[in-house]
LUMFIPA-629894 format. One record per residue: chain; residue number from 1; y, z, x of N, C-alpha, C in turn. Coordinates in pm, whole numbers. Example, Ala and Ser with C-alpha at 12.3 -4.5 7.8 and 13.67 -1.06 7.14 Angstrom:
<nodes>
NODE   c     k       nv       nw       nu      cav      caw      cau       cv       cw       cu
NODE   A     1     -569      780     1319     -450      780     1230     -330      780     1320
NODE   A     2     -225      708     1285     -106      714     1367        3      787     1290
</nodes>
This chain:
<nodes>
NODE   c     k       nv       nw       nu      cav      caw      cau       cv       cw       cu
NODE   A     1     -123        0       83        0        0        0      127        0       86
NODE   A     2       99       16      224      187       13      297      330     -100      273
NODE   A     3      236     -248      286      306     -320      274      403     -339      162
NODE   A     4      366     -299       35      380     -329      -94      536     -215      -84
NODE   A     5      541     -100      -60      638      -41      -60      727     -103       12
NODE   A     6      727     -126      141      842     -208      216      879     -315      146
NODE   A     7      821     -408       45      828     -504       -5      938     -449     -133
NODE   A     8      896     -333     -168      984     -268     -313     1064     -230     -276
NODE   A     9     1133     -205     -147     1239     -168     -147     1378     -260     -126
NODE   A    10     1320     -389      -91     1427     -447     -119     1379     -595     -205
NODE   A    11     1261     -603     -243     1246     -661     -391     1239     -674     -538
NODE   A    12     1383     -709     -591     1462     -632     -750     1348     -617     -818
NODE   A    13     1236     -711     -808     1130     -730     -914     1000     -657     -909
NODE   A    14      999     -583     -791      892     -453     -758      976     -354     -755
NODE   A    15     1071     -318     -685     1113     -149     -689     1255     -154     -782
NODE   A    16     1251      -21     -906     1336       24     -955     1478       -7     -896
NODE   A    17     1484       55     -743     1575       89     -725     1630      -14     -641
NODE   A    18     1571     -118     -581     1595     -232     -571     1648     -327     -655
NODE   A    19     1624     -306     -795     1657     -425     -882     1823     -376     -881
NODE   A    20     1879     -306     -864     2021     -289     -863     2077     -264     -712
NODE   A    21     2049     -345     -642     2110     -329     -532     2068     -463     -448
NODE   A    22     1953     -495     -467     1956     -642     -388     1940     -812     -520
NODE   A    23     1958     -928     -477     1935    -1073     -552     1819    -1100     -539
NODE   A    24     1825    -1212     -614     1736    -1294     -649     1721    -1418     -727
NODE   A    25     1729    -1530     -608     1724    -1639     -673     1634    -1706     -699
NODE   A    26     1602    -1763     -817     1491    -1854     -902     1546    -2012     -901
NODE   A    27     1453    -2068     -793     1482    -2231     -760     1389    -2315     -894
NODE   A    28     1457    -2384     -959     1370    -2471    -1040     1340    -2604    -1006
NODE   A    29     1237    -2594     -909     1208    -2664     -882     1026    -2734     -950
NODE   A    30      939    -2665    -1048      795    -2710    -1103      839    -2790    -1250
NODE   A    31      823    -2917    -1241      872    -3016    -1362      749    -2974    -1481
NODE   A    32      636    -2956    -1440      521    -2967    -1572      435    -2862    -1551
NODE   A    33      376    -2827    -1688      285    -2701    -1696      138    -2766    -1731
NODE   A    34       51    -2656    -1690     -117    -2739    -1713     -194    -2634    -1807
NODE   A    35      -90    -2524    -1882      -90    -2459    -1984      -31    -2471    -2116
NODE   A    36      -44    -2391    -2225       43    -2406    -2338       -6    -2282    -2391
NODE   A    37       76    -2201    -2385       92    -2063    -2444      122    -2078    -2538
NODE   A    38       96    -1985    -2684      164    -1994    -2827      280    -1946    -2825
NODE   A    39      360    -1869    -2716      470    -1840    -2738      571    -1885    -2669
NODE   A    40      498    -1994    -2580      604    -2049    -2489      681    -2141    -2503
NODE   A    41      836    -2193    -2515      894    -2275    -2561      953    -2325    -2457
NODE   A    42      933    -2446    -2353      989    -2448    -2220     1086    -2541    -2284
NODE   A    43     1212    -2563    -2174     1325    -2647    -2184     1424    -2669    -2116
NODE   A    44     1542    -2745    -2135     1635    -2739    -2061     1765    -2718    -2121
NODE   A    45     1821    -2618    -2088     1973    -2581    -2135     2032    -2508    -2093
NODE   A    46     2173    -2459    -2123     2243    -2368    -2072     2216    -2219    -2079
NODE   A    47     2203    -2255    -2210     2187    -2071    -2318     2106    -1991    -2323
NODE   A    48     1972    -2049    -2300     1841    -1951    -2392     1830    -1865    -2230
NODE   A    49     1811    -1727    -2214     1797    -1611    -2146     1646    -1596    -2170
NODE   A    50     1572    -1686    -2094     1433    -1667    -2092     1333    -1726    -2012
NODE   A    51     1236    -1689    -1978     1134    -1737    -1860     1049    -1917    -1985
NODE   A    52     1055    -1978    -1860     1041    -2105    -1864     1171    -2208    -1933
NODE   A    53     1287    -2157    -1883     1425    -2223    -1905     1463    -2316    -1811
NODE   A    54     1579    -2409    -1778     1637    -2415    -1692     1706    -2510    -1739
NODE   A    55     1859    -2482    -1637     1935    -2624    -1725     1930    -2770    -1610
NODE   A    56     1850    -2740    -1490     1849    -2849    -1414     1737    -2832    -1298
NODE   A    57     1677    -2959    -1308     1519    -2948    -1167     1582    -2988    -1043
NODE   A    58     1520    -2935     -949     1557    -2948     -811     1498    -3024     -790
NODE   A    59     1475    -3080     -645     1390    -3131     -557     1398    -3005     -431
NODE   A    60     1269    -3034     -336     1292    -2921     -217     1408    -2869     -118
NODE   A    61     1423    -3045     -105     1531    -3038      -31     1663    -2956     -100
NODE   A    62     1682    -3013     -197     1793    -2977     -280     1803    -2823     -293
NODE   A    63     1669    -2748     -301     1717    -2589     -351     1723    -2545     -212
NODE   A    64     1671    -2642     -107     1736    -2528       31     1877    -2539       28
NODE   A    65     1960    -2649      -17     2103    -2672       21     2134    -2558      -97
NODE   A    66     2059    -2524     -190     2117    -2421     -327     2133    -2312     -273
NODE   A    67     2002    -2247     -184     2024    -2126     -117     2110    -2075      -40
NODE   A    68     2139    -2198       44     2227    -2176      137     2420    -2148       70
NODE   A    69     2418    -2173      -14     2531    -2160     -138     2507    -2059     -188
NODE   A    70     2383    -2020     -232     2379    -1899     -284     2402    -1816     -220
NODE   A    71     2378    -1761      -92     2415    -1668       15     2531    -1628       56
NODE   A    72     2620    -1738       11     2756    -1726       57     2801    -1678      -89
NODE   A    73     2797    -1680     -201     2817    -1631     -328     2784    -1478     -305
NODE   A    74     2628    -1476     -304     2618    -1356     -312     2513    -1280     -197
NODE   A    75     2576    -1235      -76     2465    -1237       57     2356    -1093      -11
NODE   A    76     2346    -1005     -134     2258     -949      -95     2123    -1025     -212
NODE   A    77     2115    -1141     -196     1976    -1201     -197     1863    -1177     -107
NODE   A    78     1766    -1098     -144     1692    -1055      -81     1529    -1154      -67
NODE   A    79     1554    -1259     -199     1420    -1269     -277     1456    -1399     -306
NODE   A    80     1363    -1526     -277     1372    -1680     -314     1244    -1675     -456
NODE   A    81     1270    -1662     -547     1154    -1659     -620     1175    -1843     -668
NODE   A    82      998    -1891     -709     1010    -1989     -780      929    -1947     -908
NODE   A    83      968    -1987    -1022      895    -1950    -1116      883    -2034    -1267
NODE   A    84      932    -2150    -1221      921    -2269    -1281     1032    -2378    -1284
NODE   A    85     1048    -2486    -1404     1041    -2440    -1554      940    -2449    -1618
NODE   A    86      815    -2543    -1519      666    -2547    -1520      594    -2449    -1457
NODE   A    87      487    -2458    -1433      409    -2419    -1359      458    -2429    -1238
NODE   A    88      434    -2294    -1132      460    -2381     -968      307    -2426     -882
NODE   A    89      193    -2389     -979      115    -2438     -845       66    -2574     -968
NODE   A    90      120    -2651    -1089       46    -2695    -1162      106    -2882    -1091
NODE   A    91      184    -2865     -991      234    -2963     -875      229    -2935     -744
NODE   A    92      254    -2985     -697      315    -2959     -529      463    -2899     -450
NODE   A    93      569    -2964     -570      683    -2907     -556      754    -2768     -497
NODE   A    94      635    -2640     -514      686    -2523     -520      669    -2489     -386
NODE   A    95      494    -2538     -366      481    -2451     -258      537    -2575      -77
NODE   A    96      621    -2703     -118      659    -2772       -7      825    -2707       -2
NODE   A    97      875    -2653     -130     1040    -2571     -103     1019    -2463      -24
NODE   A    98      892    -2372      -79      878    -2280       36      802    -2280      143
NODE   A    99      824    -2398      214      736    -2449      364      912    -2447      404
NODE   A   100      974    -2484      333     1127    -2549      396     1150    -2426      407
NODE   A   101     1185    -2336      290     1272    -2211      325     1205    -2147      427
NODE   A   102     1094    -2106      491     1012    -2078      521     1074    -2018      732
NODE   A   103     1110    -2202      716     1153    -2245      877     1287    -2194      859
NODE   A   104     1391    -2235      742     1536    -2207      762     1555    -2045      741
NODE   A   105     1478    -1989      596     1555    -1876      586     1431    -1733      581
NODE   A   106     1357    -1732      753     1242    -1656      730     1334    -1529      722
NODE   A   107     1399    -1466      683     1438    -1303      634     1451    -1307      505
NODE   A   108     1435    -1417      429     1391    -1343      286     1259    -1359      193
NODE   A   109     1229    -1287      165     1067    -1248       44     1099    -1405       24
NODE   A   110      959    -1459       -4      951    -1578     -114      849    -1521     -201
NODE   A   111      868    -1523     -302      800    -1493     -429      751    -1601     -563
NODE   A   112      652    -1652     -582      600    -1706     -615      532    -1677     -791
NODE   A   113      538    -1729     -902      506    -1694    -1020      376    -1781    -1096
NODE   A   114      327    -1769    -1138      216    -1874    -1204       99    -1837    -1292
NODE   A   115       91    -1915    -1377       -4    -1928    -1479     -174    -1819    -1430
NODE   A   116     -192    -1912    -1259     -335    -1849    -1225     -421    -1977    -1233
NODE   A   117     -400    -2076    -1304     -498    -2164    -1345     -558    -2237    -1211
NODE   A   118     -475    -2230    -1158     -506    -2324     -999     -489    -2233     -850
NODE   A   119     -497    -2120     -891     -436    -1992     -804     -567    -2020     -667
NODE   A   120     -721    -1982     -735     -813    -1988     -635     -805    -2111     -527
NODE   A   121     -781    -2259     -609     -819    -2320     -548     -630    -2367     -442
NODE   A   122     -546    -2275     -413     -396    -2298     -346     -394    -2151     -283
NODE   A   123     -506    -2105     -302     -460    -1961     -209     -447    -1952      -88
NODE   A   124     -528    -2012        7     -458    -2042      122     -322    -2114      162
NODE   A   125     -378    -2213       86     -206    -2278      105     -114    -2202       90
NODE   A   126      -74    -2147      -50       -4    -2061      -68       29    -1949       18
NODE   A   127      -16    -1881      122      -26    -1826      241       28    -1851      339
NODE   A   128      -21    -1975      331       33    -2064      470      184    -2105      471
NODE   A   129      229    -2140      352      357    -2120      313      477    -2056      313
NODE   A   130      420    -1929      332      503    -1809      372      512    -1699      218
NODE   A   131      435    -1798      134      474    -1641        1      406    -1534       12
NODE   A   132      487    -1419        6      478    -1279       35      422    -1215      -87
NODE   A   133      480    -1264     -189      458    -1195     -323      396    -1265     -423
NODE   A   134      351    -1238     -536      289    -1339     -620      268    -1316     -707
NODE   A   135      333    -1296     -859      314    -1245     -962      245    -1405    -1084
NODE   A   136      138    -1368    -1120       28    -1403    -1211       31    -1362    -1391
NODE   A   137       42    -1424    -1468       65    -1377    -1554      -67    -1369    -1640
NODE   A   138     -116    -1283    -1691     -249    -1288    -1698     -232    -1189    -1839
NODE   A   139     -189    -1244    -1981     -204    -1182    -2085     -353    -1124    -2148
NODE   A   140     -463    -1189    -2097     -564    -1122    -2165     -693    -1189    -2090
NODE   A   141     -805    -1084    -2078     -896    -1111    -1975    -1043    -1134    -2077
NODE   A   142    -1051    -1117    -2185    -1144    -1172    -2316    -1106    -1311    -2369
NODE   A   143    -1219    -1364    -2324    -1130    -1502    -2391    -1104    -1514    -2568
NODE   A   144    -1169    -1463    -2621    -1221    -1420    -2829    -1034    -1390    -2836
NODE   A   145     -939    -1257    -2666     -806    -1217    -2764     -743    -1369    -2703
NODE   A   146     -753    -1441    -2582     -680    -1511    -2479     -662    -1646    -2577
NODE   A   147     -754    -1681    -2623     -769    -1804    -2716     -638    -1771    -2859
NODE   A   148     -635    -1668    -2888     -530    -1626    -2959     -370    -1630    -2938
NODE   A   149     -375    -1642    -2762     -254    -1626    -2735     -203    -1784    -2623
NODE   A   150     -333    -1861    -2594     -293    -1960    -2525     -377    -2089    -2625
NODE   A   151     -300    -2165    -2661     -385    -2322    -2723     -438    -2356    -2626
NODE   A   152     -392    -2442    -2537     -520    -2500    -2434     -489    -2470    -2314
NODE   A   153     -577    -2571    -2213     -555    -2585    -2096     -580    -2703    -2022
NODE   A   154     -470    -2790    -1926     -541    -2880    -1887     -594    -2929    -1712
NODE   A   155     -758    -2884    -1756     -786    -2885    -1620     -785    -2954    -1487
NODE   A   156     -850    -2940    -1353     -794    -3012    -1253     -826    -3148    -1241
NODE   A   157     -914    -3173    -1353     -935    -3380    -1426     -889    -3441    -1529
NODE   A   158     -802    -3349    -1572     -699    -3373    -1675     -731    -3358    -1803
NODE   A   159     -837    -3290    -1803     -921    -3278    -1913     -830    -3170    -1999
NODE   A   160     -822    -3179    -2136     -771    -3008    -2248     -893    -3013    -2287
NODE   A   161     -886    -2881    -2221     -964    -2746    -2310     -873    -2653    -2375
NODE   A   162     -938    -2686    -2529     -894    -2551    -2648     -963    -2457    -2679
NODE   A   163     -945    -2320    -2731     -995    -2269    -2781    -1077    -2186    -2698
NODE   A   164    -1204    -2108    -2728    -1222    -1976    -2607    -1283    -2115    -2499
NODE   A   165    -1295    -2203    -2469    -1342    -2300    -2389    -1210    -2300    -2270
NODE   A   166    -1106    -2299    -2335    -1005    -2297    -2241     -932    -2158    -2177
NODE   A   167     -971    -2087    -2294     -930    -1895    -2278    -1053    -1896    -2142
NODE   A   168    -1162    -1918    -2191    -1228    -1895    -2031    -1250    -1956    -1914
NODE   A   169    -1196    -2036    -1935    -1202    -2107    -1768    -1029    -2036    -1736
NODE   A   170     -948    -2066    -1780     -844    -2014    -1733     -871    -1850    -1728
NODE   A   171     -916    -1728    -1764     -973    -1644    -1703    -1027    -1644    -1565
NODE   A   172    -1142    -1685    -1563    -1206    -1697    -1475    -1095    -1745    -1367
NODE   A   173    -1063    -1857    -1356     -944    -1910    -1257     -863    -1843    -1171
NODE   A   174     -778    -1761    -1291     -704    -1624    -1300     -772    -1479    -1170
NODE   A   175     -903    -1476    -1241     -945    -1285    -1179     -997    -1395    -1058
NODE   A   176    -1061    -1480    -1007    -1102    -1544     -895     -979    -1529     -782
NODE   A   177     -871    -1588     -854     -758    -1654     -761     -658    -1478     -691
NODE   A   178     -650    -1433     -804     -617    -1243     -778     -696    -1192     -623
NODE   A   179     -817    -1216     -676     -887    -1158     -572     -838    -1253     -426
NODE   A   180     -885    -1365     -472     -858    -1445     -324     -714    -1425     -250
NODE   A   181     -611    -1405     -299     -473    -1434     -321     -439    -1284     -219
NODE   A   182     -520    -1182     -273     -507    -1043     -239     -539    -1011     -148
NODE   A   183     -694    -1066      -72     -741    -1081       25     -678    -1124      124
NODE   A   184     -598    -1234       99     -526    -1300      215     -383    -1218      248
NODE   A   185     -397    -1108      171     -246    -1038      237     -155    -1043      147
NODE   A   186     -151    -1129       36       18    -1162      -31      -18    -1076     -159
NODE   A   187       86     -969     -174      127     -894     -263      144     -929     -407
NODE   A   188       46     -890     -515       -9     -936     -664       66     -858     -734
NODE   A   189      179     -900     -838      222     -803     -954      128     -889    -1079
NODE   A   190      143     -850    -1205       83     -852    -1284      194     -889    -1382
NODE   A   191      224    -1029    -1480      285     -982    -1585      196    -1061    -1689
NODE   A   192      193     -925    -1830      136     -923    -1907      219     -924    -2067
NODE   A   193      269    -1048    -2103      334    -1064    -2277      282     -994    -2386
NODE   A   194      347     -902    -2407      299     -797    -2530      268     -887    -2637
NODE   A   195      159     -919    -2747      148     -969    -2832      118     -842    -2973
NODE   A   196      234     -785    -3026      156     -720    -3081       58     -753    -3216
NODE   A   197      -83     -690    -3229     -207     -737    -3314     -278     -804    -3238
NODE   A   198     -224     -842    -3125     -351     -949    -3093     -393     -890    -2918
NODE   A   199     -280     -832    -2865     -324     -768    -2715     -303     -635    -2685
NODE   A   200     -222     -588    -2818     -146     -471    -2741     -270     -309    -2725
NODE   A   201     -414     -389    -2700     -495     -266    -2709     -537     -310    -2590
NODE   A   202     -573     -390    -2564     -629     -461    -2442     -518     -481    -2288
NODE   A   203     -421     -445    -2295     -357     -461    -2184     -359     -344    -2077
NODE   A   204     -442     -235    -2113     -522     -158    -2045     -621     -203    -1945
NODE   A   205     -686     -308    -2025     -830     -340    -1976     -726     -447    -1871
NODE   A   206     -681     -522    -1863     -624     -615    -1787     -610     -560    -1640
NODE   A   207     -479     -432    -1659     -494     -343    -1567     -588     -257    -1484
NODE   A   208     -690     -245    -1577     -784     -160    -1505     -882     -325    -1433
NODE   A   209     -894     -410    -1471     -941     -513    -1383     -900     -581    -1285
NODE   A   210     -753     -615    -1297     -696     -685    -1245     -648     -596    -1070
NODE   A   211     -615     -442    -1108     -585     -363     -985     -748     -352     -882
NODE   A   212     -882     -388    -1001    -1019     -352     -893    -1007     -499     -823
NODE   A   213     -904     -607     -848     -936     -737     -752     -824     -737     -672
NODE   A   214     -736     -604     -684     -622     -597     -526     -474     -616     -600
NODE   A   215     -422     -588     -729     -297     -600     -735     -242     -487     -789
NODE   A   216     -110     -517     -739      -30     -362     -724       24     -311     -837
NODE   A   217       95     -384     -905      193     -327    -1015      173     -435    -1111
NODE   A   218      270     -381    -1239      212     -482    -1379      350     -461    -1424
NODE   A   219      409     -561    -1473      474     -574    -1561      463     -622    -1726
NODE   A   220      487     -552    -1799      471     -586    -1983      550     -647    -2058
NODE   A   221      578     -765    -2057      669     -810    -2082      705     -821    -2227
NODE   A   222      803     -756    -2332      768     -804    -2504      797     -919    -2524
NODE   A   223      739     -950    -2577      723    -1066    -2729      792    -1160    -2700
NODE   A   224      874    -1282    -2711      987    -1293    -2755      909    -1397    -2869
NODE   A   225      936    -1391    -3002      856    -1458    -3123      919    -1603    -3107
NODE   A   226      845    -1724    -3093      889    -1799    -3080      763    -1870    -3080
NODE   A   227      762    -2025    -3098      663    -2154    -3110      575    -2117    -3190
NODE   A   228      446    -2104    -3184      337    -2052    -3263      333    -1913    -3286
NODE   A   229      390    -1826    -3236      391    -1696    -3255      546    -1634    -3286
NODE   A   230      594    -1723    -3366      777    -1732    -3439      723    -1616    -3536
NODE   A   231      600    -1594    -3567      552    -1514    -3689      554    -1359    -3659
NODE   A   232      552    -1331    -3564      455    -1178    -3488      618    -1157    -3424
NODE   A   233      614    -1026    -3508      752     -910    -3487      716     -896    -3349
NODE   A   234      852     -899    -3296      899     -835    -3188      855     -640    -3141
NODE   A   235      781     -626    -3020      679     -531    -3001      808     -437    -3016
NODE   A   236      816     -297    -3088      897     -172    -3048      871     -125    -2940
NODE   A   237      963      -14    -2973      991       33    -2829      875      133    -2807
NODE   A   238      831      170    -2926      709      277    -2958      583      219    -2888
NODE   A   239      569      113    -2897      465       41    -2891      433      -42    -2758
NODE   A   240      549      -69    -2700      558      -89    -2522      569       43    -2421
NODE   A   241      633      148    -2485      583      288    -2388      478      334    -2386
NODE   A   242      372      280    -2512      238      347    -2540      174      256    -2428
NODE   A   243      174      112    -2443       95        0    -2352      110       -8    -2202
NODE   A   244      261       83    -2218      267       96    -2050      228      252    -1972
NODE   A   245      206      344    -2072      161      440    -2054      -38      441    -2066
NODE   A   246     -102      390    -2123     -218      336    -2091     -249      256    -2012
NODE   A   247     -205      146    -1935     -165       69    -1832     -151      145    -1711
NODE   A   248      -19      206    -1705       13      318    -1582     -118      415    -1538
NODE   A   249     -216      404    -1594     -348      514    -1554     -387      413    -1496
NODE   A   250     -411      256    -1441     -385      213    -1338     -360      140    -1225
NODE   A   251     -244       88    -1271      -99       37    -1212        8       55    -1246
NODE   A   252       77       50    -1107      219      113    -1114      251       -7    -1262
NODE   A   253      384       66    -1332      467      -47    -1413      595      -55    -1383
NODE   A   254      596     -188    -1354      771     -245    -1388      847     -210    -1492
NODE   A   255      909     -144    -1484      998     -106    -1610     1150     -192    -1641
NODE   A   256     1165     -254    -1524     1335     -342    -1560     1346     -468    -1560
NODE   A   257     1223     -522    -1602     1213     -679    -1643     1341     -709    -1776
NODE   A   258     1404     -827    -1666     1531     -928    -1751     1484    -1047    -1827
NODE   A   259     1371    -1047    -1837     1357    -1217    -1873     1414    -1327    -1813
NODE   A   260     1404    -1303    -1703     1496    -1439    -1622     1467    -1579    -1655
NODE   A   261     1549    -1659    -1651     1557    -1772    -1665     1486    -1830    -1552
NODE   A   262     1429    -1977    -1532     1387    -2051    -1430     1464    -2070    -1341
NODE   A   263     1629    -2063    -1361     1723    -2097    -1248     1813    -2000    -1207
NODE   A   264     1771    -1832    -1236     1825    -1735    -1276     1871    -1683    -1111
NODE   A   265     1993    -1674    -1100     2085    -1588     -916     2147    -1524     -966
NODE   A   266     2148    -1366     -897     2230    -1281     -868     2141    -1149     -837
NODE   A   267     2180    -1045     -893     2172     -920     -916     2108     -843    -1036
NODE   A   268     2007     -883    -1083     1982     -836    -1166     1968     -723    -1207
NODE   A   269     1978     -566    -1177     2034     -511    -1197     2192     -451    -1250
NODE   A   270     2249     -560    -1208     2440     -560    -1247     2441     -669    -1342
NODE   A   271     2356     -732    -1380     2348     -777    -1508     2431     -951    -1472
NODE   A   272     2412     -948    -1331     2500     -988    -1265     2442    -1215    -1235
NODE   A   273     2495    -1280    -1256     2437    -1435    -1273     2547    -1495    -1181
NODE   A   274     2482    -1591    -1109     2608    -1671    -1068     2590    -1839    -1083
NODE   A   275     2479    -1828    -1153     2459    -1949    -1146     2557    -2070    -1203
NODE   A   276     2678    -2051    -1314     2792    -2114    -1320     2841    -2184    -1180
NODE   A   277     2856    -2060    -1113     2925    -2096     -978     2819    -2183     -881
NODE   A   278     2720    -2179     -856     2620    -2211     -783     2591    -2402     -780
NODE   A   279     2632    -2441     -940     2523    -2518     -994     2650    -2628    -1030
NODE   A   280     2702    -2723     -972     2794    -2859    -1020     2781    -2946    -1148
NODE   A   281     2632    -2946    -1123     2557    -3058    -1223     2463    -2972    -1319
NODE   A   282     2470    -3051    -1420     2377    -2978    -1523     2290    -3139    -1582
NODE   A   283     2128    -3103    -1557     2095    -3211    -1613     2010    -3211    -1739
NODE   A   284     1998    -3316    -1772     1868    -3270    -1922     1773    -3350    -1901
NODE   A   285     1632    -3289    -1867     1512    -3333    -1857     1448    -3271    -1978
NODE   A   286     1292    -3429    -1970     1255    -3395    -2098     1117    -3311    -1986
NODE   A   287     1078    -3234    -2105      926    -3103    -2037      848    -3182    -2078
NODE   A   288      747    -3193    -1985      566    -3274    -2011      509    -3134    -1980
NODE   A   289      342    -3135    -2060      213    -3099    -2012      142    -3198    -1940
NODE   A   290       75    -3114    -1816       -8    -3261    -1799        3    -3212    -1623
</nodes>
């Protein structure tokens, strides 16, 4: 755990007391996802305050020239996260930005976000790359609740799988790639989308599996009701202290998740964005699966 603490203390998205005192910028640089969550609504715009957003895709090159802007905005960026507006390992895109940042800007965390679906078979790479951190989002480890909360998946022959056909291979994918991922040294958070009725009993079991294949902390992220799951109330507050208090027996929990956006800089703790300033161009791309 050694490492993992040095890592929380100046990464907003592992330590408390980090998230208000150091940045973190989110390069959007992954164009397509090889998932489809029921609650996920990816896109491009200015407004929506939410994970799988963005109002413009990079190329590699392009988000090193972003960083380097960003630093001068705001130097206590501690953290290059990529975390979509796709998938980052469901292309190549993510992990060739952080080969670049890698050489130019080795003093900060690169942090890395993803589905899991392709995790086992990029874990070295991913290594080799320089990502330090690696948060997996892994809502449910039964495929009977997972099929409830993801429509399909499309695998590494392009094949969709629906239904628990696709809940379990993307499992499997998932606890394989954890383990491998963990093994090689790079630091595993956990985030887990409260569904309430359909997970909020089971995000125990996630935790208690997911920490026996090497990862550190979990984040719970609520609800936000939207696409196929526009139906299912928003989790209380009753009901996310209970899931993170059954959870916490064992892994640490994130408690100051923002919902960041895909192209999200600053401070999150100070509530703090700069991406106005950062960003000249605003473009509108259309989102593929695939």
């Amino acid at each position: 755990m050694g490492n993992f603490d040095h890592l929380a203390r100046t990464h907003p998205c592992l330590g408390g007391e980090a998230h208000f005192k150091y940045g973190r910028i989110h390069l959007p640089v992954s164009p397509s996802c090889n998932i489809q969550c029921k609650f996920c609504k990816r896109g491009f715009n200015k407004s929506d305050v939410r994970p799988g957003v963005s109002s413009l895709l990079l190329t590699p090159e392009e988000a090193v020239k972003t960083i380097r802007k960003a630093l001068t905005l705001c130097p206590e960026i501690s953290v290059v996260g990529i975390a979509g507006p796709g998938d980052t390992l469901a292309t190549d895109h993510a992990l060739e930005t952080f080969r670049l940042v890698k050489k130019e800007f080795s003093h900060l965390i690169n942090c890395l976000s993803t589905n899991g679906l392709r995790l086992a078979e990029k874990a070295e790479k991913i290594a080799e790359a320089g990502v330090q951190t690696i948060t997996v989002t892994v809502n449910a480890i039964d495929p009977k609740i997972q099929k409830d909360i993801c429509s399909f998946i499309i695998d590494e022959n392009g094949n969709k799988l629906e239904g628990e056909d696709g809940a379990r291979k993307l499992i499997d994918a998932q606890l394989r790639g954890i383990k491998k991922i963990s093994e090689l040294g790079v630091i595993v958070k956990i985030n887990s989308v409260l569904v309430p009725g359909i997970n909020d009993k089971h995000i125990k079991e996630v935790a208690r599996v997911t920490r026996e294949l090497g990862a550190s902390i979990l984040n719970i992220i609520p609800l936000i009701p939207q696409n196929e799951l526009s139906h299912v109330e928003v989790p209380t507050c009753v009901l996310l202290e209970k899931c993170r208090g059954e959870a916490g027996e064992y892994l640490d929990v994130f408690r100051h998740c923002k919902h960041c956006r895909a192209d999200a800089c600053g401070v999150p703790g100070k509530n703090q964005d700069i991406h106005g300033q950062l960003y000249d161009k605003e473009v509108v791309e259309t989102f593929s699966h695939g």
